[in-house]
VOTOR-41205 format. One record per residue (C-alpha): residue number from 1; chain; x, y, z. Coordinates in steps of 0.2 Angstrom, whole numbers, plus 5000, padded with zeros to 4 digits. Layout:
BEGIN
+-----+--------+------+------+------+
: num : chaine :   xx :   yy :   zz :
+-----+--------+------+------+------+
: NUM :      A :    X :    Y :    Z :
...
+-----+--------+------+------+------+
***
This chain:
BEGIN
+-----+--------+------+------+------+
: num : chaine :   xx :   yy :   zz :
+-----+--------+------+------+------+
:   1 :      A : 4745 : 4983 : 5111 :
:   2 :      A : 4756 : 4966 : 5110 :
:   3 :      A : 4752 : 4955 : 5096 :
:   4 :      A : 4746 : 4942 : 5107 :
:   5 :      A : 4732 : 4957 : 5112 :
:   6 :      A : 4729 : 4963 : 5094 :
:   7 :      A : 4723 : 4944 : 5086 :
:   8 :      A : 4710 : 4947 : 5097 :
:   9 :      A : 4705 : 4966 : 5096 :
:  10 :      A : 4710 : 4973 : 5081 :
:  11 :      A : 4700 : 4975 : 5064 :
:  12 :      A : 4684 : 4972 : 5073 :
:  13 :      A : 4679 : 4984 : 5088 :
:  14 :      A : 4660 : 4982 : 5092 :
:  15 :      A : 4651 : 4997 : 5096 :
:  16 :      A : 4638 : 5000 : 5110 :
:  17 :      A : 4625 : 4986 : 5106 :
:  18 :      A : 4633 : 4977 : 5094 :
:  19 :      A : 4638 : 4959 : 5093 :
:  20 :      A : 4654 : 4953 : 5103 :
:  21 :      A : 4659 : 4942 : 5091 :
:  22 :      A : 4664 : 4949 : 5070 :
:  23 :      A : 4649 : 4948 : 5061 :
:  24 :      A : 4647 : 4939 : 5043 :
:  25 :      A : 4641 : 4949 : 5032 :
:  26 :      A : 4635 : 4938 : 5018 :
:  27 :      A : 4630 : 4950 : 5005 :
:  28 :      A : 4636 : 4954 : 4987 :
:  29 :      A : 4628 : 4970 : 4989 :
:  30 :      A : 4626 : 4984 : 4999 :
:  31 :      A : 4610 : 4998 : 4999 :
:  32 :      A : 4612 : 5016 : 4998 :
:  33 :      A : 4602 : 5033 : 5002 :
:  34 :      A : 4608 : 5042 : 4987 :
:  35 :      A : 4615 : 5040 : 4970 :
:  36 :      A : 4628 : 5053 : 4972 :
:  37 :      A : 4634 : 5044 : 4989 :
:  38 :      A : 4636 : 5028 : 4974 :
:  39 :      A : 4646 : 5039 : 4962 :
:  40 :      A : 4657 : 5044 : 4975 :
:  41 :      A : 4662 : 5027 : 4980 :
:  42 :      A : 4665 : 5022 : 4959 :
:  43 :      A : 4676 : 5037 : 4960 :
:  44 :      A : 4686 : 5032 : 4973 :
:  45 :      A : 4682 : 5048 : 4982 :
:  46 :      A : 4669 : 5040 : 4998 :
:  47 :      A : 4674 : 5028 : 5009 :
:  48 :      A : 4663 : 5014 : 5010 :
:  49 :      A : 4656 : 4994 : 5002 :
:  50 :      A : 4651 : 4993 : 4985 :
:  51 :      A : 4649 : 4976 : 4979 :
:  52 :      A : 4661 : 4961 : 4991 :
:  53 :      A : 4669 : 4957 : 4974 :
:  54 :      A : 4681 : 4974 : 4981 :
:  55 :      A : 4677 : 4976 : 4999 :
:  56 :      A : 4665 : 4969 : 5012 :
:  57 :      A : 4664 : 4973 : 5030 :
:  58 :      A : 4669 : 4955 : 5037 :
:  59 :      A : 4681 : 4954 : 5025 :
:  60 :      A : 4689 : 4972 : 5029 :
:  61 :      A : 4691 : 4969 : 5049 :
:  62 :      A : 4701 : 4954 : 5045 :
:  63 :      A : 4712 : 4965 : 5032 :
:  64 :      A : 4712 : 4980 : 5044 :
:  65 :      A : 4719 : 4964 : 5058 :
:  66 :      A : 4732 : 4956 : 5049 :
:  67 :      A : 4738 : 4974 : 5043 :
:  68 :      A : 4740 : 4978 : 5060 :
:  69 :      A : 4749 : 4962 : 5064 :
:  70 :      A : 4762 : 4966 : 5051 :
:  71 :      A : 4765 : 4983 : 5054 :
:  72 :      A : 4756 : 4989 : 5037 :
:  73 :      A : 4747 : 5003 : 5032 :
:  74 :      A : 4734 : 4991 : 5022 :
:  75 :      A : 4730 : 4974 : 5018 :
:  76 :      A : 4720 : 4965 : 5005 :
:  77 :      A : 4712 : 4947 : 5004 :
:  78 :      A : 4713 : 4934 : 4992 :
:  79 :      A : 4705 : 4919 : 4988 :
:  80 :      A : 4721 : 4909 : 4990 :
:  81 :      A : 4740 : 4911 : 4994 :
:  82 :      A : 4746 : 4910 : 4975 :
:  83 :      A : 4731 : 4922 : 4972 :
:  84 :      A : 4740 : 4934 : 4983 :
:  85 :      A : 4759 : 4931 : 4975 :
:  86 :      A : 4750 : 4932 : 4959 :
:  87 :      A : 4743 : 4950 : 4961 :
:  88 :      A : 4757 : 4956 : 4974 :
:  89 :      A : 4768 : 4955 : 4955 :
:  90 :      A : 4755 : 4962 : 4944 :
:  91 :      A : 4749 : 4976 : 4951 :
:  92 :      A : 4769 : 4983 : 4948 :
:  93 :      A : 4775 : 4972 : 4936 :
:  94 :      A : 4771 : 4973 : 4916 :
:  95 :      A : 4775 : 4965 : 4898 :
:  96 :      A : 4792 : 4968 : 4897 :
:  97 :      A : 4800 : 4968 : 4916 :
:  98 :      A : 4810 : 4956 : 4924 :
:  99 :      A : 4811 : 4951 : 4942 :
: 100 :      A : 4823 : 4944 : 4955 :
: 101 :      A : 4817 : 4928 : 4966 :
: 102 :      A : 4826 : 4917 : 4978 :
: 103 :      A : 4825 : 4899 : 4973 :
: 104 :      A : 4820 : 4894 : 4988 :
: 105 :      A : 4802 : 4894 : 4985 :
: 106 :      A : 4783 : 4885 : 4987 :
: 107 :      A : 4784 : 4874 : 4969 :
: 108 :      A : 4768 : 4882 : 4966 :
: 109 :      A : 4777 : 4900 : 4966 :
: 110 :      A : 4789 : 4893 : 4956 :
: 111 :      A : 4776 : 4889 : 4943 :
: 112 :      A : 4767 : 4903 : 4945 :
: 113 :      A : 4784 : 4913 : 4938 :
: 114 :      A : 4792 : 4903 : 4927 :
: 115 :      A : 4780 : 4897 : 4917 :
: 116 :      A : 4763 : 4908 : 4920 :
: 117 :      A : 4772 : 4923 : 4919 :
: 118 :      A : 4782 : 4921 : 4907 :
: 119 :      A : 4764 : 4922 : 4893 :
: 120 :      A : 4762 : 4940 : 4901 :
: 121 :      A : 4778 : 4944 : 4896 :
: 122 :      A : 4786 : 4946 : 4912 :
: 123 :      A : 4803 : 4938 : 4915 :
: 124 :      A : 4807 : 4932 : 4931 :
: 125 :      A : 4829 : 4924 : 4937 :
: 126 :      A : 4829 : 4913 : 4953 :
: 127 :      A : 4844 : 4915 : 4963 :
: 128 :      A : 4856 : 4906 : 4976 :
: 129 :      A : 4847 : 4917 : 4994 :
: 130 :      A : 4866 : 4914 : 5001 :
: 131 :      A : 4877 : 4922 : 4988 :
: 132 :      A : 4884 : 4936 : 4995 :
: 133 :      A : 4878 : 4953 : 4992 :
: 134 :      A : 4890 : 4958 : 4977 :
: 135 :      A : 4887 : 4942 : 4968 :
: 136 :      A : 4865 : 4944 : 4968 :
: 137 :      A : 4871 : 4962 : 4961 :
: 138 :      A : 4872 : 4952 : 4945 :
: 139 :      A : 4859 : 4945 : 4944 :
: 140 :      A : 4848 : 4964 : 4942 :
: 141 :      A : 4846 : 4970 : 4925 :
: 142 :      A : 4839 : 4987 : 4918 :
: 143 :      A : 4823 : 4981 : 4918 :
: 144 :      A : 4820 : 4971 : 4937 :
: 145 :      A : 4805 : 4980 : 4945 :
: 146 :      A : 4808 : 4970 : 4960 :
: 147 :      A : 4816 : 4957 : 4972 :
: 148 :      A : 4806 : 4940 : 4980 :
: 149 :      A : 4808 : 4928 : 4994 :
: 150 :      A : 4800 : 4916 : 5007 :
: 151 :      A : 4805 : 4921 : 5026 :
: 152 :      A : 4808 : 4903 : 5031 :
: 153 :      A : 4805 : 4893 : 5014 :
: 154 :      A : 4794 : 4879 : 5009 :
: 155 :      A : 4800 : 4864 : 5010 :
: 156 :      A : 4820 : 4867 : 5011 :
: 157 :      A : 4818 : 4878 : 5029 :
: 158 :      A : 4830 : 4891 : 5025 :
: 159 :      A : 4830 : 4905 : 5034 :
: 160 :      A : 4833 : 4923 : 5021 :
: 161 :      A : 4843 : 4935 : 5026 :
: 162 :      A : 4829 : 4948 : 5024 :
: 163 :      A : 4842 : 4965 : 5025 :
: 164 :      A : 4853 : 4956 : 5014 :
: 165 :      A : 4839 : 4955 : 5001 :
: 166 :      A : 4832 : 4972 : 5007 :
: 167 :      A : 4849 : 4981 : 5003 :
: 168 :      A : 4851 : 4973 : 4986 :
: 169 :      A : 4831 : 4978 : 4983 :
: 170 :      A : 4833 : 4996 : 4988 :
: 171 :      A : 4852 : 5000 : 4981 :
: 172 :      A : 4841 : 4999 : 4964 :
: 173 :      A : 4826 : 5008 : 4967 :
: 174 :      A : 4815 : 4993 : 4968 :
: 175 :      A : 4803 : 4983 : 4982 :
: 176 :      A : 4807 : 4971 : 4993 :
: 177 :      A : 4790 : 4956 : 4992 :
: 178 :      A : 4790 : 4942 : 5007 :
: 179 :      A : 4780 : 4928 : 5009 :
: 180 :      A : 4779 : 4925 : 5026 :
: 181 :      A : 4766 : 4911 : 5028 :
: 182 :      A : 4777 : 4900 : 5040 :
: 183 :      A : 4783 : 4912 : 5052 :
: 184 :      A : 4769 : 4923 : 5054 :
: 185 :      A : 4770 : 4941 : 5060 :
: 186 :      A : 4771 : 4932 : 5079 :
: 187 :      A : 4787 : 4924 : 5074 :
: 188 :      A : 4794 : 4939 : 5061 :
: 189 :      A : 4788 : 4955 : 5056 :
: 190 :      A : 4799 : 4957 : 5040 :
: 191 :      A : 4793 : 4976 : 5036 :
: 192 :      A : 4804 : 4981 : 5053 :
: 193 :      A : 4819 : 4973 : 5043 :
: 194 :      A : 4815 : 4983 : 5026 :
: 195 :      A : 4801 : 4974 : 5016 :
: 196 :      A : 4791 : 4983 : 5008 :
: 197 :      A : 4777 : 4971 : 5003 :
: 198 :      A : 4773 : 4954 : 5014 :
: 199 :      A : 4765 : 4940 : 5007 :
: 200 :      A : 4753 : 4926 : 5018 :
: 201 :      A : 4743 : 4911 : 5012 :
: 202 :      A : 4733 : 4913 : 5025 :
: 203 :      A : 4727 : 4895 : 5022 :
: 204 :      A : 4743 : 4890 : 5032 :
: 205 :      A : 4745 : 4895 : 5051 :
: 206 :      A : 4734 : 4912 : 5051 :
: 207 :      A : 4718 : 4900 : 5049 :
: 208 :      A : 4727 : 4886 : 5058 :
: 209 :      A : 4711 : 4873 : 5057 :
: 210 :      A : 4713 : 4868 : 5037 :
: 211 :      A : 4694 : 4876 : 5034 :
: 212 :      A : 4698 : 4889 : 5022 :
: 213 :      A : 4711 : 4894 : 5007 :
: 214 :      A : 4716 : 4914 : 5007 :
: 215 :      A : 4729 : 4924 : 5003 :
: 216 :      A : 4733 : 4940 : 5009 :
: 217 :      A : 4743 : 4954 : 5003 :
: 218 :      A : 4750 : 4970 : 5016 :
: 219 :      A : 4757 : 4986 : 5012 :
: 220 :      A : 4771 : 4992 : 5023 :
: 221 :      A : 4768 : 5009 : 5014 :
: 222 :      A : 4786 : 5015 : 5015 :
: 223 :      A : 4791 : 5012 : 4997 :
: 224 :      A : 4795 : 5028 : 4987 :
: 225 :      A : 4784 : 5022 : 4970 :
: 226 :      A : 4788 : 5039 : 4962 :
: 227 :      A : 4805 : 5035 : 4957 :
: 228 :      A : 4801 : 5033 : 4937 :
: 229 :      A : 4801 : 5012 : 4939 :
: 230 :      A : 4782 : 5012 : 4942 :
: 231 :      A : 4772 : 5022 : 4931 :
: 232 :      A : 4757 : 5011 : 4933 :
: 233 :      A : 4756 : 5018 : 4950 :
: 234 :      A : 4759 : 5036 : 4948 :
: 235 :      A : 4752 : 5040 : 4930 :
: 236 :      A : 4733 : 5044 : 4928 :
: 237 :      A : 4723 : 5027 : 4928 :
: 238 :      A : 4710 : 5030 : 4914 :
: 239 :      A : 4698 : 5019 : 4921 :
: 240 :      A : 4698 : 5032 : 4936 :
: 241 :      A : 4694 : 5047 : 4926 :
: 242 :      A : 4714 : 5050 : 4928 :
: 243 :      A : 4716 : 5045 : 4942 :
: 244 :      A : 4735 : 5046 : 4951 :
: 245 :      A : 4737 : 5031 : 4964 :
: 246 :      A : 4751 : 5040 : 4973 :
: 247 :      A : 4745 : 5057 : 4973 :
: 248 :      A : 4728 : 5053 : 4980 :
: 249 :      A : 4730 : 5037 : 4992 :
: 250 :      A : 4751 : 5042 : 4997 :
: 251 :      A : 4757 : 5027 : 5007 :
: 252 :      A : 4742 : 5018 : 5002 :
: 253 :      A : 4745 : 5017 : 4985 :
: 254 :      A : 4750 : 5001 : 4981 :
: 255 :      A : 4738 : 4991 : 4991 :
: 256 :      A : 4724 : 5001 : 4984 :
: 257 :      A : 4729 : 5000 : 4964 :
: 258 :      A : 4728 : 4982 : 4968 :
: 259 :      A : 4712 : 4982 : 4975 :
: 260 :      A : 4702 : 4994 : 4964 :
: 261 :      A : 4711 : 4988 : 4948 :
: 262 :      A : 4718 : 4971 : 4949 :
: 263 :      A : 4704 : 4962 : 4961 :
: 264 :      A : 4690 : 4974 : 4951 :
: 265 :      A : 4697 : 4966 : 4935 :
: 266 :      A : 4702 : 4948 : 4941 :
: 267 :      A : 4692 : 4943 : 4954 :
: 268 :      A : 4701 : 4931 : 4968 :
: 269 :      A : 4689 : 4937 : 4981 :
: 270 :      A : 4687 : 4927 : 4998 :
: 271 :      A : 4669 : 4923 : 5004 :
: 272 :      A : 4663 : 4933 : 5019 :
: 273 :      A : 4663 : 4916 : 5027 :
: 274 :      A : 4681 : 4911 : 5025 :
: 275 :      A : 4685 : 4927 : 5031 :
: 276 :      A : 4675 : 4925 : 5046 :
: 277 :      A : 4687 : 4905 : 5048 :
: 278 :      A : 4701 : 4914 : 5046 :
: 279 :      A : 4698 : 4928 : 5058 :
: 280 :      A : 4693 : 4912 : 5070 :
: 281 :      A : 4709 : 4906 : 5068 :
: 282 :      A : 4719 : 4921 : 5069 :
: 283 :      A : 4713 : 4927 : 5088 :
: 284 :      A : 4722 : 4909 : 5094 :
: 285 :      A : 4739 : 4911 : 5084 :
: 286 :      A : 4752 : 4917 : 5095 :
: 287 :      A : 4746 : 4902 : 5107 :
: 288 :      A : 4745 : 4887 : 5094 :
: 289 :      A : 4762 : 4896 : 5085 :
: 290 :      A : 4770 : 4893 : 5103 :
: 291 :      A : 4765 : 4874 : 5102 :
: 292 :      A : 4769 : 4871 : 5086 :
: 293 :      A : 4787 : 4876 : 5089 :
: 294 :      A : 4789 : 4868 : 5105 :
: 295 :      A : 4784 : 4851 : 5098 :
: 296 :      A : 4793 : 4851 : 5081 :
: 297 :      A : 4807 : 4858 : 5089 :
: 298 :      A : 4808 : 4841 : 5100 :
: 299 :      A : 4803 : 4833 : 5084 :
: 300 :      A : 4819 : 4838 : 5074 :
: 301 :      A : 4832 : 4832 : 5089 :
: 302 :      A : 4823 : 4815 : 5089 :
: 303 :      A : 4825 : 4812 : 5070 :
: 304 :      A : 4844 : 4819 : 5071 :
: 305 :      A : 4845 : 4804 : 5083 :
: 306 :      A : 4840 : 4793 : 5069 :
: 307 :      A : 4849 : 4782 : 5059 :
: 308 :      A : 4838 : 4781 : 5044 :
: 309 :      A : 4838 : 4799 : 5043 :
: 310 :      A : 4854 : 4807 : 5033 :
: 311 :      A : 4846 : 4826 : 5036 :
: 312 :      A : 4836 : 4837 : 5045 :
: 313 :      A : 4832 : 4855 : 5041 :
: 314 :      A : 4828 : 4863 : 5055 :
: 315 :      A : 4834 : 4884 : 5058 :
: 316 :      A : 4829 : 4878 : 5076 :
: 317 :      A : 4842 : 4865 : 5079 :
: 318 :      A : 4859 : 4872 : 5083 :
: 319 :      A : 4867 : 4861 : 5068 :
: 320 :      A : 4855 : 4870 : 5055 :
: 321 :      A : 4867 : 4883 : 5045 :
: 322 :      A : 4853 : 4894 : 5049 :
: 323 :      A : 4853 : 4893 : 5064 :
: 324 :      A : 4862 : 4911 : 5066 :
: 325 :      A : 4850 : 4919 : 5055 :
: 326 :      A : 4835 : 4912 : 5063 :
: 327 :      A : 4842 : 4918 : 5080 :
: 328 :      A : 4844 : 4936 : 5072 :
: 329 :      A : 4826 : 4940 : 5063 :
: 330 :      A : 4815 : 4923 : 5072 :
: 331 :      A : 4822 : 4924 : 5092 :
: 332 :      A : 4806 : 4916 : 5099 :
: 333 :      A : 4805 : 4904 : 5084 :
: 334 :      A : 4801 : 4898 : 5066 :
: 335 :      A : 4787 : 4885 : 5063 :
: 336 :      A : 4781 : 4870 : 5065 :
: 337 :      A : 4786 : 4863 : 5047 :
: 338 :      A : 4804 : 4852 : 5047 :
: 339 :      A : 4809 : 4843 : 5032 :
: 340 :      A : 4822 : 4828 : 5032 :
: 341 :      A : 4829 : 4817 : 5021 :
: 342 :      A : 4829 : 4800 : 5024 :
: 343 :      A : 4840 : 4784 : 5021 :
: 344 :      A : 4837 : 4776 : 5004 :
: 345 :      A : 4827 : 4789 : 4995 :
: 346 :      A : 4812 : 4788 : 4986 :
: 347 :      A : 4806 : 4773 : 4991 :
: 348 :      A : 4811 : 4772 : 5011 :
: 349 :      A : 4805 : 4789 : 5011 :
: 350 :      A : 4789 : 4782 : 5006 :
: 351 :      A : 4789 : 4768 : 5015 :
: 352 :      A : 4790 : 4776 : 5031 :
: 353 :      A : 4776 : 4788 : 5027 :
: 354 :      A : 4764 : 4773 : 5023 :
: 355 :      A : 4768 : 4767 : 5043 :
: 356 :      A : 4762 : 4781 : 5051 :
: 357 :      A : 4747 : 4780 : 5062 :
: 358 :      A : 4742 : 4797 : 5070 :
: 359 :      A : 4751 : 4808 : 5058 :
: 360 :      A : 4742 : 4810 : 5041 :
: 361 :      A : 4748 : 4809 : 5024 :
: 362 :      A : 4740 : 4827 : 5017 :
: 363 :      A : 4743 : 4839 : 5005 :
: 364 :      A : 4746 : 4852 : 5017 :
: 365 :      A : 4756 : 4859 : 5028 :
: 366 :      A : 4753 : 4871 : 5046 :
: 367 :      A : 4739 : 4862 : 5054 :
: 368 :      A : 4733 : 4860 : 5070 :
: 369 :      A : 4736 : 4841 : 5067 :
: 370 :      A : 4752 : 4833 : 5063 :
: 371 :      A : 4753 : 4830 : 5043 :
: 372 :      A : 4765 : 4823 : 5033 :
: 373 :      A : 4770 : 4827 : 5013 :
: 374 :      A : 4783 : 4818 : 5002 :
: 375 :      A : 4788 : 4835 : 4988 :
: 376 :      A : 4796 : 4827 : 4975 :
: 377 :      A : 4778 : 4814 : 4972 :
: 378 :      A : 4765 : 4831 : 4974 :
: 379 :      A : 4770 : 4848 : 4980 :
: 380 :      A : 4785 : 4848 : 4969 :
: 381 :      A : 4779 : 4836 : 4955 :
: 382 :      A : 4779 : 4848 : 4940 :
: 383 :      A : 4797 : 4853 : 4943 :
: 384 :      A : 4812 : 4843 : 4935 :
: 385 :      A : 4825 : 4835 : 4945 :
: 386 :      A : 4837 : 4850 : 4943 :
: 387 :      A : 4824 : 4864 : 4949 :
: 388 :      A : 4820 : 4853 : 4962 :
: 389 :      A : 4839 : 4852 : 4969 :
: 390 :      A : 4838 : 4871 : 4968 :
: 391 :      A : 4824 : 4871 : 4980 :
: 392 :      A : 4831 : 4860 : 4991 :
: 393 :      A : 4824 : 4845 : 4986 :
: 394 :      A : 4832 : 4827 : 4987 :
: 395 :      A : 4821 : 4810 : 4982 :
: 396 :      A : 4821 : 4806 : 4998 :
: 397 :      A : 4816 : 4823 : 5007 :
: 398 :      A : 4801 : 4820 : 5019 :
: 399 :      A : 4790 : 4837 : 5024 :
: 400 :      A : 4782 : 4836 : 5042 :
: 401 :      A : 4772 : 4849 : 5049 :
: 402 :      A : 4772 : 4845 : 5067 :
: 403 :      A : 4753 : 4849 : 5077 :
: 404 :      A : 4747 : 4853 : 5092 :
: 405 :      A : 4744 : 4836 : 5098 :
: 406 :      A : 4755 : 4831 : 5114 :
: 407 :      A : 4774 : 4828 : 5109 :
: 408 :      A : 4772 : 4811 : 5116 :
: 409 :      A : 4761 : 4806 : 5105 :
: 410 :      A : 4769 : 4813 : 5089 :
: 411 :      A : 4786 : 4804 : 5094 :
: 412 :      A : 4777 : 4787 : 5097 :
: 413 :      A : 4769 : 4787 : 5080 :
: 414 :      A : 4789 : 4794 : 5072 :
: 415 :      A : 4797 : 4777 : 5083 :
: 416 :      A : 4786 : 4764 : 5078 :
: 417 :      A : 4784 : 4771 : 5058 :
: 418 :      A : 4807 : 4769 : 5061 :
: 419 :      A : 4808 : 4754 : 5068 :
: 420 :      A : 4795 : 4746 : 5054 :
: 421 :      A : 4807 : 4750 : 5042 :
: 422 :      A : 4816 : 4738 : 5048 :
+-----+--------+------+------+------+
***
């Protein structure tokens, strides 16, 4: 099936009698005819729903859906995006490692390893995504257990070059991990181009509406985890009854450590309910993904027509340096998120935010309604002024994620909110 076909027919398939639409099963618990049957799911030995802390059955047809969208071999939900980023790390990372990540990243990521990592004793070196090959080669130490990076990033819009970082993952024995919230697997499948983990806050464009936060994690399942780097996933898991991740589950291995260990242990569960939003939003994707492109591409040459505006960051726009790259691994498109810089800084910056009628100022981004974001002031505000120029971030750089709404409208709102500033 196209992808267009799978967001609405894949994870859930109703039997005879059975409700059209997914269920939500809104239930911590499930009943059982034996309690050998209940051993056998503790042991890991029985497929099947235990307690919806691991698993539940509206939850698992929306993991079995965006694994299929990927091109995985498995999925698992969290209860938020960094949720995702923060176990996707874990569950092969531990006290003493070191990871590679492009520096182009969500400033929450950017906490999240720097800072939150650092008390587990995990070390993590952000990096220039354009260096050359040779030159990030540097950068990998005896110790790096793997290689991180946003397919298009928040909010500097670069576009990765994902065999690039595939190469310099898998030259040292390590995994590939994407985040690709602002593509989606509609605009980029990064597995066909050598990841081995993708990342999703599915709060973003797969729920599309702003009703739910998730994350999600998928396993391409093509990693080789017995190569001595991983013992976590290959030595006996006490907690198991000795249990081996990779001989028992093979090219599942990864997704399911996560899941019977790290979500067992952590929590960062979604509710049955969001699952059943996100699900929503997910069988309308490829057509809102299509309209969101289409309108911020329009968007991005009108503000290149404007004086006030000294940037735009665009891989759409023929001018963008990523332009190339985006017409390599994004052909039908990228997002619906530009960022430009205007005139002035700071304070025109934010002047012309406070002029808008129709587009809102949120803290958010890929909704079906046109928002607005100023990252230096929120998103970005725990980062210093050089970590913020390493993400891309200037005083005066504006985020807008362009909607659904008619193109005229959005571009009315944009003139008047200009010529305001007089």
């Amino acid at each position: 099936m196209k992808i267009e076909t799978k967001v609405l027919h894949e994870g859930y398939k109703p039997k005879n009698g059975e409700p059209r639409v997914l269920p939500i099963c809104q239930s911590t618990t499930f009943k059982y005819d034996s309690t050998e049957y209940v051993g056998q799911l503790f042991d890991l030995t029985a497929p099947g729903f235990f307690y919806t802390r691991l698993a539940n059955p509206t939850v698992d047809a929306v993991e079995q859906k965006i694994a299929s969208l990927e091109g995985g071999v498995g999925a698992l939900c969290t209860s938020s995006g960094q949720a995702a980023s923060f176990f996707a790390i874990l569950n092969i990372l531990e006290c003493g490692d070191h990871f590679i990540s492009s520096s182009y990243i969500y400033g929450g990521t950017v906490n999240l390893f720097a800072h939150t990592f650092k008390k587990f004793g995990i070390e993590v070196t952000f990096v220039d995504q354009d260096l050359p090959l040779e030159e990030l080669q540097k950068y990998v130490k005896e110790n790096t257990k793997a290689v991180f990076a946003e397919t298009v990033a928040n909010p500097a819009l670069t576009v990765l070059d994902i065999e690039k970082f595939a190469k310099l993952a898998h030259d040292n024995d390590v995994p590939l991990l994407i985040d690709n919230t602002f593509p989606t697997p509609y605009f980029c499948r990064p597995i066909e181009f050598g990841a081995d983990i993708v990342i999703h806050s599915t709060t973003k464009y797969m729920d599309g509406h702003a009703l739910q936060v998730g994350g999600v994690i998928v396993d391409s399942g093509n990693f080789n985890w017995n190569n001595g780097k991983f013992p976590g996933l290959v030595e006996p898991d006490v907690t198991y009854h000795g249990i081996s991740y990779v001989e028992t589950f093979k090219e599942q291995a990864y997704i399911v450590k996560a899941r019977v260990q790290l979500m067992r242990d952590l929590g960062s569960s979604p509710a049955p309910q969001n699952a059943f939003y996100l699900n929503t939003g997910l069988e309308t994707l490829p057509v809102r993904m299509e309209r969101h492109y289409s309108n911020a591409l329009a968007v991005a040459k009108f503000l290149e027509a404007q004086d006030d505006v000294v940037k735009v960051n665009y891989p759409g726009l023929e001018s963008s340096p990523y332009y190339e790259l985006a017409q390599k691994y994004l052909p039908k498109g990228n997002c619906g998120v530009i960022s430009f810089e205007v005139k002035g800084g700071r304070e025109r910056a934010a002047a012309l935010i406070d002029q808008l009628k129709l587009i809102s100022l949120e803290v958010h981004v890929a909704d079906i309604r046109t928002c607005i974001l100023h990252p230096a002031t929120s998103t970005h505000r725990q980062l210093n002024d050089e970590q913020l120029l390493e993400c891309g971030i200037t005083p005066g750089l504006v985020r807008l994620s362009c909607g659904i709404e008619h193109i005229d409208d959005i571009l009315e709102d944009l003139t008047q909110a200009f010529a305001a500033l007089g």
